[in-house]
C-alpha positions, 0 to 999 in steps of 0.5 A: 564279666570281670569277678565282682566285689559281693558283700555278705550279708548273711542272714538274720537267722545266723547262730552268734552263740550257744549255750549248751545246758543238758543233753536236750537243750541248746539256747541259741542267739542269732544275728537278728538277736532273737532267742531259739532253744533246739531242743531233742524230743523221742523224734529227733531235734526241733527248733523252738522261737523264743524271741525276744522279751516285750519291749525289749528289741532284743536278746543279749544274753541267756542262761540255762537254769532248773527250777523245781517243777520245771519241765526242762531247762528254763532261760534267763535272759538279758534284754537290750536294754539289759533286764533280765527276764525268766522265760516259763510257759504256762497259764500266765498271759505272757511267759515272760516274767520280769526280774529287773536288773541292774541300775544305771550308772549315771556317772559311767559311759554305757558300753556294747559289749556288756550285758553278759550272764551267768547262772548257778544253783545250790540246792538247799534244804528249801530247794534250789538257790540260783546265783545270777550275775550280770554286767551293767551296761557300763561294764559293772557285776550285779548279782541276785539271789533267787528268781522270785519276782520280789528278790532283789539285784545288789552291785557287787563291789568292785574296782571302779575302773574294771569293764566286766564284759565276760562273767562265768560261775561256779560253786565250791568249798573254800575249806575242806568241810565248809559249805560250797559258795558261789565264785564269779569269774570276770573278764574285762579291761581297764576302764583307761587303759583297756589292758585285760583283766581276769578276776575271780569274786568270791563272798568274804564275811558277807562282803564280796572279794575280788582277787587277781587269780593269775599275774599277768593275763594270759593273753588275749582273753575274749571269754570264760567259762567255769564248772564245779568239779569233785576232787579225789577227797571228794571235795568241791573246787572251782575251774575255769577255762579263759578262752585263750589263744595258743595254749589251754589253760585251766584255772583250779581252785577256790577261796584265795587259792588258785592254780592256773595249769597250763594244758599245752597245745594238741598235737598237731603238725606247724601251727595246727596245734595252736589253740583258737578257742577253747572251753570246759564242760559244765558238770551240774550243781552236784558233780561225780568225783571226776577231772573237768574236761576242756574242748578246744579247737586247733586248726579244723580240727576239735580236741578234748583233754582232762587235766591228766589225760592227753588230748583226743582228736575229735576230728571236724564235722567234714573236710574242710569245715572248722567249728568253734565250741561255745559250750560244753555240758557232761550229760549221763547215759543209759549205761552210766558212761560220762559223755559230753555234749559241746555246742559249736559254731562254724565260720558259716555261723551254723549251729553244730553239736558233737557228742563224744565219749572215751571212744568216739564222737558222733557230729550232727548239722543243726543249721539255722534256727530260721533262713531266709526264703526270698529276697522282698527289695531293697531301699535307701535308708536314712542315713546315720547322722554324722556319717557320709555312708548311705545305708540300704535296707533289704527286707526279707522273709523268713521261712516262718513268713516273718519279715527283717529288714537287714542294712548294709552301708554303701561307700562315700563314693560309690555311684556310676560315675566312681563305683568305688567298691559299692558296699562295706561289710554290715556287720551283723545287723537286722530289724525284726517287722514280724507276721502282718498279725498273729494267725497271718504269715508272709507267703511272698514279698511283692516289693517296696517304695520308698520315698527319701527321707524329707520327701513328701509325703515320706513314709516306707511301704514294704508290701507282702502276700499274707496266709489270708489271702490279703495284700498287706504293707508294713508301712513307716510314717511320723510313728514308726513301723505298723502292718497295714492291711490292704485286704483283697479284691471283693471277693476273692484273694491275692495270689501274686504281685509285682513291686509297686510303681507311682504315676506322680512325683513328690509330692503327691507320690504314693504307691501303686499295686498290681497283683493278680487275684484269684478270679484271674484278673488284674487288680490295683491298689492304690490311692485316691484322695484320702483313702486306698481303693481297689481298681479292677484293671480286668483281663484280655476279652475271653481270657484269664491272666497266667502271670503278671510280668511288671508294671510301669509308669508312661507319659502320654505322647502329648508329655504329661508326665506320669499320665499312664500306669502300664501293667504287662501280663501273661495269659493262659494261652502264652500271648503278652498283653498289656494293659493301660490305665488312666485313672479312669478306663483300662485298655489292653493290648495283644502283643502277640508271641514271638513266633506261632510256635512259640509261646511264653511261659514265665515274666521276667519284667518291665523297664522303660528305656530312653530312645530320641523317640517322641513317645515313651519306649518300654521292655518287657522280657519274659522266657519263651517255650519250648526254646526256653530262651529270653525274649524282649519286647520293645513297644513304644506309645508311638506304635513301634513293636518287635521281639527280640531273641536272647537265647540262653545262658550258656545253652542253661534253662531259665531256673529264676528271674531277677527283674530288669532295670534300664542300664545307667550306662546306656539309657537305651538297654535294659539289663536282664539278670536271670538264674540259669540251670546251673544256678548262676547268675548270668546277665544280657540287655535288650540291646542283645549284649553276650551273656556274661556270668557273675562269678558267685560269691564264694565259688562253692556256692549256687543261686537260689534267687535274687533282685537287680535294683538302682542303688548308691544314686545310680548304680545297678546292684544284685542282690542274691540269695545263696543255697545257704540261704544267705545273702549276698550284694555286688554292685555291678560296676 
């Protein structure tokens, strides 16, 4: 097969930034916008979910500050709708507290990129005294004094035309002897012309200044971040590092003065020394006397430097893997010798920490505060107005059995007939449906129906096994998304499930469950009249079910559409049964094995495919032992019934199955994607095509699991889950 186009979608529980606060605290933002903190206790590093404030969808920002009394560091967090929140477990109902935020700017287009903060504190005689900044969500600086509830948030006074979309602080003395005062560092661009700006705020009798540090920009500008430092007079100034590309620059000063010292480049061979990213290691409110010191990243590899010293190779985490810092912290030791932690994201948006002293660095693999663990469907959503792209969903879960729904859109023109190249790049972009409810996880995904948008009776039924044993669907209908639980057999509990299938059309369409309970038996859920019901579809005479290999809708022989639900299963003693229903009784059928020797072990699935045949023809495919090849059964309503031998891909065992779908290029043949030993996808039909191996997404990576589905109006696409636990689709042209 030739090299097919996959697309990333990655995952929602990607790292997209960091925030380094102490040796033991690390604040981290994910693709599915949720907060994590990665904290060190006595037994190693843990991940701890935050998630998100109460209403708010999502997290764009947080800082790390102490507050007295605090064990720990404490997040301030700015929601998607840019309120910020302080985050303090304790006794209250909610460790959530709401500080406000700033106003809306009715006069000023609201932009993505805003909603940054940055944080100190100075302590006083009274205690700690935190500066909070924010930019509005139209690109404009507010400041707070002060975390209680009652403080207030004021507008810092700045030009109108000036878009804030990166901000830093840091204390210092503006006069040798004077009292230290909060300086606001700012990134941003012209509101009209988008040129990029670099400012510095500081208070000014009671009214904030704000100053052109540096004339012209240093270029390309994307972000900043500032310590406090204590010069040789002991004396406190300001620096900040503009994350700037080529050079490393450090800005130093206070007040009016400013000096911006140019660090140079490592020194690396060609163009290896150019610096990509760059950032200067937060001190603390009362620093030593010593220099700031920056780490940046040149080509694979991080580099460290203090104003005067030279640049110190840190090396990279391994061959090949590049990290970026987003955040640096001094931390202390047992034996007094300075050493900084610096927070870093790799291209693979993992989280990675390398802690480094004069001598040495020592690199630790954080990972992802959540990866997927299973692939539950995919779906088309509706699609955006004014676009011509068709959005599909793709739920997954979690490995805290939490579901997401991620989205990618499809090209104009892709379908079978012009594939086009199927999929664009998403972005970053994940919904968050949550555990069915509070004590109940999602321990698998059965499957998904979806009824396009304006078709009766509409509505979205995403369906999962809970920790409780219950079928449950998180369902959408005219007031949006709730969990539904559809409970258990009487009596016992589901242990697994293949995707729903309808036997009517719109609009009388809903969906149908078969699941296999724990008694053994087959069960269905679906609805009737104006409620849902469990059938008891039962099990062959004298034996119980192993496996549920599919289901599907079939027309009876006399052409009443959607008359038949059949259901395929596995029993205990390898024989493939089928089982037919009518709404009334429940008929099963021995098909047999394939051979006396030869029994099967595992379900792949169940497609119906199009034969000059008066009745309805279906394929079940499942993996036989010992051969541990694929078999197809084709067995048609008119009494037509034969297996059919596959083999294997590449002599490789079956590792995972992926489901089966009617080719849309020959109605007649099902396509059987599976998994194999050596953790690629390959891929057959039951008309005994070859196997062909999909060439996997990077070349590096293996397949865990996946799903083939009909997407883009026609087109059979596969969705796959790498050994990264990202994911990943390709239409297969």
């Amino acid at each position: 097969m030739p090299a097919v186009a996959w697309v990333r979608l990655g995952g929602p529980g990607e790292v997209t930034w960091a925030r380094a606060g102490d040796a033991a605290t690390i604040a981290v933002g994910t693709a599915g916008r949720h907060l994590f903190l990665r904290r060190r206790t006595a037994a190693g590093w843990r991940w701890e979910r935050l998630g998100v404030p109460p209403g708010t969808g999502e997290v764009r920002d947080t800082a790390l500050i102490s507050i007295d009394g605090s064990d720990g560091l404490v997040p301030v967090v700015v929601g998607g709708d840019v309120k910020v929140w302080l985050h303090q477990p304790g006794t209250a109902a909610t460790p959530w507290t709401a500080l406000s935020g700033p106003a809306p700017d009715a006069d000023m287009s609201d932009f993505n990129e805003c909603g940054d903060i940055a944080a100190g504190a100075i302590r006083r005689s009274s205690g700690l005294r935190h500066t909070l900044v924010v930019s509005s969500p139209s690109g404009r600086p507010w400041l707070r004094q002060g975390v209680e509830p009652d403080d207030v948030w004021f507008r810092i006074a700045a030009e109108s035309d000036f878009i804030v979309w990166g901000l830093a602080t840091a204390f210092a003395s503006v006069a040798p002897g004077s009292p230290p005062l909060p300086h606001i560092f700012a990134i941003g661009s012209d509101r009209d012309t988008f040129e990029f700006k670099f400012q510095v705020a500081v208070p000014e009798n009671s009214l904030w200044t704000w100053f052109d540090p540096v004339d012209p920009v240093p270029g390309f500008v994307p972000g900043v971040t500032a310590t406090t430092f204590r010069d040789a007079d002991g004396r406190l100034q300001a620096c900040a590092v503009p994350s700037s590309e080529f050079t490393a620059d450090i800005l130093i000063g206070s007040g009016r003065h400013w000096e911006l010292i140019d660090l140079g480049q490592p020194p690396g061979p060609g163009d290896s020394g150019f610096v990509l990213s760059a950032v200067v290691a937060a001190k603390g409110a009362d620093p030593a006397p010593g220099e700031p010191v920056v780490m940046v990243r040149a080509g694979d590899h991080m580099w460290t430097r203090t104003l005067t010293g030279g640049w110190r190779d840190l090396g990279s985490p391994s061959p090949g893997v590049a990290v970026d810092p987003a955040s640096a912290v001094e931390i202390g030791t047992a034996d007094g010798e300075a050493r900084v932690l610096t927070a870093a994201l790799s291209r693979d948006a993992d989280l990675w920490t390398v802690e480094s002293g004069a001598q040495d660095a020592r690199w630790e693999s954080h990972g992802l505060p959540c990866s997927v663990t299973s692939i539950v469907g995919a779906y088309h959503d509706s699609p955006d107005e004014d676009s011509s792209s068709l959005p599909v969903a793709v739920p997954v879960l979690d490995e805290h059995g939490a579901l997401w729904s991620g989205r990618v859109l499809g090209r104009p023109d892709a379908g079978f007939s012009n594939p086009g190249d199927g999929f664009i790049d998403p972005g970053d972009f994940w919904t968050f449906h949550g555990r069915p409810a509070p004590d109940v996880t999602s321990t698998a995904g059965i499957g998904i129906f979806a009824l396009p948008k304006g078709t009766p009776p509409g509505g979205t039924w995403i369906f999962t096994i809970g920790s409780d044993g219950h079928l449950w669907a998180r369902t959408s209908g005219g007031n949006g998304w709730a969990w539904v639980d559809h409970g258990a057999p009487t009596g016992g509990s589901v242990k697994a499930g293949v995707p729903p299938i309808s036997v009517r059309h719109p609009p009388s369409a809903f969906p149908m469950v078969h699941v296999l309970a724990d008694d053994g038996r087959l069960w269905m859920r679906s609805f009737s009249g104006d409620t849902w019901i469990w059938t008891d579809r039962g099990a062959p005479p004298g034996q119980l079910i192993f496996s549920v290999i599919g289901a599907t809708p079939v027309r009876s022989t006399a052409g009443l559409i959607g008359r038949f639900a059949l259901a395929a299963a596995i029993t205990g003693d390898g024989h493939l049964w089928i089982n037919l229903h009518d709404g009334t009784d429940s008929t099963w059928t021995d098909l047999g094995t394939p051979s006396p020797a030869e029994k099967l072990v595992a379900g792949i699935g169940v497609s119906t495919v199009a034969l000059p045949d008066p009745g309805v023809t279906v394929d079940i495919v499942a993996v036989g032992s010992p051969s541990g090849q694929v078999w197809s059964h084709r067995w048609s309503t008119t009494g037509t019934s034969r297996w059919t031998p596959h083999g294997r891909p590449g002599d490789a065992r079956i590792h995972a199955a992926l489901g089966t779908l009617q080719d849309p290029a020959d109605p007649a043949a099902t396509l059987i994607p599976v998994v194999g030993n050596d953790r690629q996808i390959s891929l057959t039909s039951s008309t005994g095509t070859p196997w062909s191996r999909l060439d996997p997404p990077p070349s590096a990576t293996t397949i865990l699991s996946g799903r083939i589905h009909n997407l883009l109006h026609g087109l059979p696409c596969i969705l796959a889950l790498d050994n990264n636990r990202r994911l990943h689709v390709t239409p297969l042209h």
